[in-house]
C-alpha positions as CSV (number, residue, x, y, z in Angstrom):
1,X,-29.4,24.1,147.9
2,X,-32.3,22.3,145.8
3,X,-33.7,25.4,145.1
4,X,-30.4,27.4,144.7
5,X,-30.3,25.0,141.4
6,X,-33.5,25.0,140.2
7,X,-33.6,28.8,140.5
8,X,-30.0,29.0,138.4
9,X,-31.8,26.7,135.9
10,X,-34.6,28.8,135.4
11,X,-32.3,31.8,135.6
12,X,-30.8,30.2,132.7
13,X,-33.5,29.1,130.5
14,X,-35.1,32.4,131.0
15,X,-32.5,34.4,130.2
16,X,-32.0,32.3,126.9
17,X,-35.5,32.5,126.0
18,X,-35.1,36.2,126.3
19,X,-32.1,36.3,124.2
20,X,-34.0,34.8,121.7
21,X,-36.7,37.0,121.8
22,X,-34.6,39.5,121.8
23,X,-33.3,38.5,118.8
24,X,-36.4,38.3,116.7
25,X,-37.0,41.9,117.2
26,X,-35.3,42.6,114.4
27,X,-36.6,40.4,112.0
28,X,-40.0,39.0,111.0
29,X,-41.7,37.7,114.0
30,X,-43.8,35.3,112.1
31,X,-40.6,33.1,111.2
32,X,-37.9,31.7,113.2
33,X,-35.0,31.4,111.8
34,X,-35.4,27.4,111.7
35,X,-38.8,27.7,110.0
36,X,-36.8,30.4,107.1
37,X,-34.2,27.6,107.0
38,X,-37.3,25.1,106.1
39,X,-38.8,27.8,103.6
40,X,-35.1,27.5,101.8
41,X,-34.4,24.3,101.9
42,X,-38.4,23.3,100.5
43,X,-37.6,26.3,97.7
44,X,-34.7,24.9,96.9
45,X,-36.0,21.5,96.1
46,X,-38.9,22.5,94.2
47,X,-37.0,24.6,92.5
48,X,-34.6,21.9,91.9
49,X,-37.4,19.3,90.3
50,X,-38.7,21.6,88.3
51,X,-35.4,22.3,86.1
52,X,-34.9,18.6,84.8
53,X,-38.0,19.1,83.6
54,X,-37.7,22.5,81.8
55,X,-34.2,21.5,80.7
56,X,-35.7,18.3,79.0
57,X,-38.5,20.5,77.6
58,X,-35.6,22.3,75.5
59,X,-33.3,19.7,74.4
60,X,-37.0,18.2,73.0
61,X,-37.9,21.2,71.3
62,X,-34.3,21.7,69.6
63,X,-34.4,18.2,69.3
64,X,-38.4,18.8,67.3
65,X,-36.5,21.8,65.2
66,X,-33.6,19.9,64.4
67,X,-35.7,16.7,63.3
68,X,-38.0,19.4,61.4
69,X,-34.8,20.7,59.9
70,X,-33.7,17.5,58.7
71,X,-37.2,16.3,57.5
72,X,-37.2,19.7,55.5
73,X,-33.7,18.9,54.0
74,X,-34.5,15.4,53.3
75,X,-37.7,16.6,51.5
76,X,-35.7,18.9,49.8
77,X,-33.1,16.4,48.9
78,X,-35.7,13.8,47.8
79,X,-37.5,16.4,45.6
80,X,-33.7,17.3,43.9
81,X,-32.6,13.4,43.8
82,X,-36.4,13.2,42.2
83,X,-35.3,15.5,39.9
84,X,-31.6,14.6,39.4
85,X,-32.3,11.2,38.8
86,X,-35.1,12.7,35.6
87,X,-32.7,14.4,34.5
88,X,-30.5,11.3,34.7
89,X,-33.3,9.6,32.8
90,X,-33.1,12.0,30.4
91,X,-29.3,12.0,29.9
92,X,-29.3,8.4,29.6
93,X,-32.1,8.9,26.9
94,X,-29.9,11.6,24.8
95,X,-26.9,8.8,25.3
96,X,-28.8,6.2,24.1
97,X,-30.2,8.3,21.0
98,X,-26.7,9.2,20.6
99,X,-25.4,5.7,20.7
100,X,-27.7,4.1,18.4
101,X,-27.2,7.5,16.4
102,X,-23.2,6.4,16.5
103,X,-24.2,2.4,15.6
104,X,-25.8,3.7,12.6
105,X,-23.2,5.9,11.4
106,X,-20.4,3.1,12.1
107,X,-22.8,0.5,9.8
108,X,-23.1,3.3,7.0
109,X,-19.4,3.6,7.7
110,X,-18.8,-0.2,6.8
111,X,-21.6,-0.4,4.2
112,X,-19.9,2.4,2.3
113,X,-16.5,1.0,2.6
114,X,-18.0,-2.5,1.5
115,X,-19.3,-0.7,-1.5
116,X,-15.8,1.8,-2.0
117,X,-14.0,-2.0,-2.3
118,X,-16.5,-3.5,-4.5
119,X,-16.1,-0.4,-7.0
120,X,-12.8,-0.4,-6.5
121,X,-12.5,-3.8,-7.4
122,X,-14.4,-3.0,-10.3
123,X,-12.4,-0.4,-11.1
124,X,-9.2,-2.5,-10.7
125,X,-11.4,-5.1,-13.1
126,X,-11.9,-2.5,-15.9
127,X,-8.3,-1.2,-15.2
128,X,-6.8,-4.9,-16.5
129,X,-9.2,-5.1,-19.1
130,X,-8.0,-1.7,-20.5
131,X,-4.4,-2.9,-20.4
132,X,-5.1,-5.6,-21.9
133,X,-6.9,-4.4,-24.9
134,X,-4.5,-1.9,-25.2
135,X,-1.7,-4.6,-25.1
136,X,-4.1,-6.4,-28.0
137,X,-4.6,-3.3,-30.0
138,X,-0.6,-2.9,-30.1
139,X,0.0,-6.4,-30.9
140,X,-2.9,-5.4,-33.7
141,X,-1.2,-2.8,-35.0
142,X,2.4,-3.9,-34.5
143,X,0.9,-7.1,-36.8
144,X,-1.0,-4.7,-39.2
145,X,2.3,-3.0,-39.6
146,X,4.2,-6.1,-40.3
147,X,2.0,-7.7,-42.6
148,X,2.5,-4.2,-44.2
149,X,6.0,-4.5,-44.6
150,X,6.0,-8.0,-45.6
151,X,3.4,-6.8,-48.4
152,X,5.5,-4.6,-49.2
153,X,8.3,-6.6,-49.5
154,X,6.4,-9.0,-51.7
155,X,5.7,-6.6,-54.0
156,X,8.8,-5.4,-54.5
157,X,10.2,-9.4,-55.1
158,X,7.8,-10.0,-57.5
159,X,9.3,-8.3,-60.2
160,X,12.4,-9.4,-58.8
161,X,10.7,-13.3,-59.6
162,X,9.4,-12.0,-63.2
163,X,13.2,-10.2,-63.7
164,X,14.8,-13.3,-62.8
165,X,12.7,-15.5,-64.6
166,X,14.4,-14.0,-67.6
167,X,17.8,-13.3,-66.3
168,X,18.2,-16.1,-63.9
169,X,18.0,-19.5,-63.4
170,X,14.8,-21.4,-61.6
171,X,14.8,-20.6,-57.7
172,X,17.6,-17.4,-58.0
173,X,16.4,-13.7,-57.4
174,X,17.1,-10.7,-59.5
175,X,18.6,-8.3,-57.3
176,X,21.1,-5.1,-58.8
177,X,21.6,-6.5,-61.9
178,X,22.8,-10.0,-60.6
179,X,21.3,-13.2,-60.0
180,X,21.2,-14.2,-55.5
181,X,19.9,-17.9,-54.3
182,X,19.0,-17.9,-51.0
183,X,18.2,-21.8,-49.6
184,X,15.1,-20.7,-47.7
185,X,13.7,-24.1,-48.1
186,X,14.0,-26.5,-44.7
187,X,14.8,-28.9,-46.6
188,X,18.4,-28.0,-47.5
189,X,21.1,-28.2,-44.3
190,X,22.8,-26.1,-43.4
191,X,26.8,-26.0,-44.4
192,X,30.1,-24.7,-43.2
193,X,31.5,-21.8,-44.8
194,X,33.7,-24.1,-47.5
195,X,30.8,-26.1,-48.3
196,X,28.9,-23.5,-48.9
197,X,31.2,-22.3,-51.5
198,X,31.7,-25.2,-53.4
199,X,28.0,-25.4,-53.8
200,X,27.2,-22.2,-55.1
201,X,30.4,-22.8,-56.9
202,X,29.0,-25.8,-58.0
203,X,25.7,-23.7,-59.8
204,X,28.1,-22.0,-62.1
205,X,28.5,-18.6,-59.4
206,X,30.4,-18.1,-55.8
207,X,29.2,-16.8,-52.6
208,X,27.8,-13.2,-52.4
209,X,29.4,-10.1,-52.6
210,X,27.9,-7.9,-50.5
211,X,29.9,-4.2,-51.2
212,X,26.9,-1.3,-51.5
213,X,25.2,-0.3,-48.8
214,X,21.8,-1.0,-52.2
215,X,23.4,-4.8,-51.5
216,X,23.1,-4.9,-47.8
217,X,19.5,-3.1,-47.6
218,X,17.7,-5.4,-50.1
219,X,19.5,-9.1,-48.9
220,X,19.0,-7.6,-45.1
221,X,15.2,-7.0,-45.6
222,X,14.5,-10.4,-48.0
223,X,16.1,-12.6,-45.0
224,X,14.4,-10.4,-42.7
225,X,11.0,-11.4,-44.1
226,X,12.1,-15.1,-44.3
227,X,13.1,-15.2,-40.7
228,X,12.2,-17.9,-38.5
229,X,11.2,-16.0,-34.8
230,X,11.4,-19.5,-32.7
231,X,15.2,-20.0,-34.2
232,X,17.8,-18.0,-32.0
233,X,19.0,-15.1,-34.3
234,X,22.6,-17.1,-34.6
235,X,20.7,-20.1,-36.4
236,X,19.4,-17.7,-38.8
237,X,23.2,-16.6,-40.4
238,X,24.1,-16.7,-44.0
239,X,27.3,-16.9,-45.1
240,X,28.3,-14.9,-47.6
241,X,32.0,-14.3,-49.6
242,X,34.0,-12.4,-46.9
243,X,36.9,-14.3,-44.8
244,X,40.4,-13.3,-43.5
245,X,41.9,-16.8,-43.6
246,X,45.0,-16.2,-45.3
247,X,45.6,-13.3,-42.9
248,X,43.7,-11.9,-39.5
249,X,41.9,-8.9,-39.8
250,X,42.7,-8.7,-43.7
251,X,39.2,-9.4,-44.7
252,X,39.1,-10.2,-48.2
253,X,36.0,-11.5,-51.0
254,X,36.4,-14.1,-53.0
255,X,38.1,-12.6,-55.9
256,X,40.5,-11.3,-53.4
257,X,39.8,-7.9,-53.5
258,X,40.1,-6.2,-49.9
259,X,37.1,-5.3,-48.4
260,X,37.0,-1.4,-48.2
261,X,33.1,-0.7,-46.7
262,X,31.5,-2.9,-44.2
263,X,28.6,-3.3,-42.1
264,X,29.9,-5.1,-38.8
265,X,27.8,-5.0,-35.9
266,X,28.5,-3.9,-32.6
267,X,32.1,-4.6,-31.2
268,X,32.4,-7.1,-34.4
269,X,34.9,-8.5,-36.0
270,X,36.0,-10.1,-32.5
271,X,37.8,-13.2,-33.4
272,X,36.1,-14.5,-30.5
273,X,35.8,-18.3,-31.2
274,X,38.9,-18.6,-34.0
275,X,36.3,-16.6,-36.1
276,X,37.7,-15.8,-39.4
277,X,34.5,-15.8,-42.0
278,X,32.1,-13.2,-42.4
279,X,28.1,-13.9,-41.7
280,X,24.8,-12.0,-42.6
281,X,21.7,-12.1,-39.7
282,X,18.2,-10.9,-39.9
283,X,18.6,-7.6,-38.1
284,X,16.3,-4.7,-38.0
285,X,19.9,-2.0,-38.9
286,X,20.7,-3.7,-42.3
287,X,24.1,-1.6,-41.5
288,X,24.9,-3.5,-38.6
289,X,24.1,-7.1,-40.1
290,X,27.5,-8.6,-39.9
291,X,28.9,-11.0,-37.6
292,X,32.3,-12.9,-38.0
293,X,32.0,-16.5,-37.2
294,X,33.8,-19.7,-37.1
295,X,34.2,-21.1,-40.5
296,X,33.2,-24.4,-39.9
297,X,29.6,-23.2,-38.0
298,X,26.6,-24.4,-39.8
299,X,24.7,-21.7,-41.4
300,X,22.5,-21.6,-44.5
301,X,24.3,-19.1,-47.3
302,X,23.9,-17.0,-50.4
303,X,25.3,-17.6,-53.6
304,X,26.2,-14.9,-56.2
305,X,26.2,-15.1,-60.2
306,X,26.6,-13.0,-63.2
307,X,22.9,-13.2,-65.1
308,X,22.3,-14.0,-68.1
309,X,21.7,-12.1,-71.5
310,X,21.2,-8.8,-70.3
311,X,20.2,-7.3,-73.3
């Protein structure tokens, strides 16, 4: 029975051994298909080590052309920001030139505006001073022309003076063939219109008659030329022989004849003030020399008499 089993076992093991043999017939000899299993597996590993390294061999070369890539652009962005900031340099340069270019201008700008107002001043200056010579030379001339006038004037009173010397009494004028007193003198006062009558009535004559427009010309200019400019023009009156007392607006002279041809000023006779006798001012119009006044105003007057031998 013992060797009934080890004969099956053998049987066995042979016949497996044989199977394998058999099996090998078809393929290389040399290698069992353990030892091809080995072969694989030690490929596999070595083949496996070897591409970690080859991998990191390329990610270090990209990562060599990248970093050259960069180094490249930097260089090349260096050598631009080298030559950007120049040309920043320069710009600033031109800005400068052109500021201090600017500064300059503005201070020209003020200096010649300093000098336009200082010529301008002048100019004002000489503007005031031409005004006021011209306002001198008018005064001049206005003075030449009134110490012409009053020349004038003179010279025709003089013969008047040599006239009346013959015709008329000491201080009276010759004037149309009668004899006129005029009180120029400050020293006399001034009267009412009544008063003033009885004193030229009192020197042998009456107060004027004043009835040509001859009459009102020459009296108008010779009180004209005896004005006094710092007296108001209604302190300079003279009465002369023309009321309506005995009835308004009926304005007669003294030896009651009616008046027919006047020389009223402006908006006169006016009764204004009870005004009821006639009054004579220094006007520059002898034709509108007449004001009518109240008869008891103080005014200086003119008196009125026939002359004397007229032959």
């Amino acid at each position: 029975m013992a060797d009934e089993g080890n004969s099956s076992s053998f049987v066995a093991t042979f016949d497996k051994l044989i199977c394998e043999d058999d099996s090998g017939t078809d393929e290389n000899p040399l290698y069992s298909s353990q030892d091809k299993q080995q072969v694989s597996m030690s490929m596999s590993r070595h083949e496996s080590s070897q591409n970690p390294y080859r991998l990191l061999t390329v990610i270090l070369a990209v990562m060599a052309v990248i970093l050259l890539a960069i180094d490249i652009g930097l260089g090349v962005y260096y050598n631009q920001l080298t030559g950007g900031q120049q040309t920043i340099k320069d710009i600033q340069s031109e800005v400068a030139k052109l500021q201090d270019g600017y500064n300059a201008a503005i201070q020209e700008r003020i200096d010649a505006k300093k000098q336009l107002d200082r010529e301008l001043g002048e100019q004002q200056q000489i503007k005031w001073e031409l005004e006021h010579q011209t306002k001198r030379s008018k005064d001049y001339e206005k003075q030449i022309h009134r110490i012409e006038d009053e020349v004038s004037e003179l010279k025709s009173i003089i013969p008047l003076f040599s006239m009346g010397c013959r015709h008329c009494n000491a201080g009276w004028t010759f004037l149309h063939l009668r004899c006129y007193y005029f009180p120029f003198s400050v020293t006399l006062k001034q009267r009412s219109w009544k008063d003033a009558r009885q004193f030229c009535q009192k020197l042998g004559g009456d107060l004027a008659v004043i009835d040509t427009p001859e009459k009102t010309v020459s009296i108008t200019k010779l009180i004209n030329s005896h004005n006094d400019p710092w007296r108001s023009i209604s302190e300079n009156g003279f009465w002369f022989g023309l009321s309506d007392v005995d009835e308004e607006n009926t304005w007669k002279w003294p030896d009651g004849r009616r008046l027919t041809e006047s020389y009223w000023n402006d908006d006169e006779p006016n009764n204004k003030y009870n005004e009821d006798c006639g009054a004579t001012y220094p006007r520059d119009n002898p034709f509108k020399a007449w004001n009518d006044a109240p008869c008891n105003e103080y005014l200086k007057w003119i008196c009125e008499m026939e002359p004397h031998d007229m032959s």
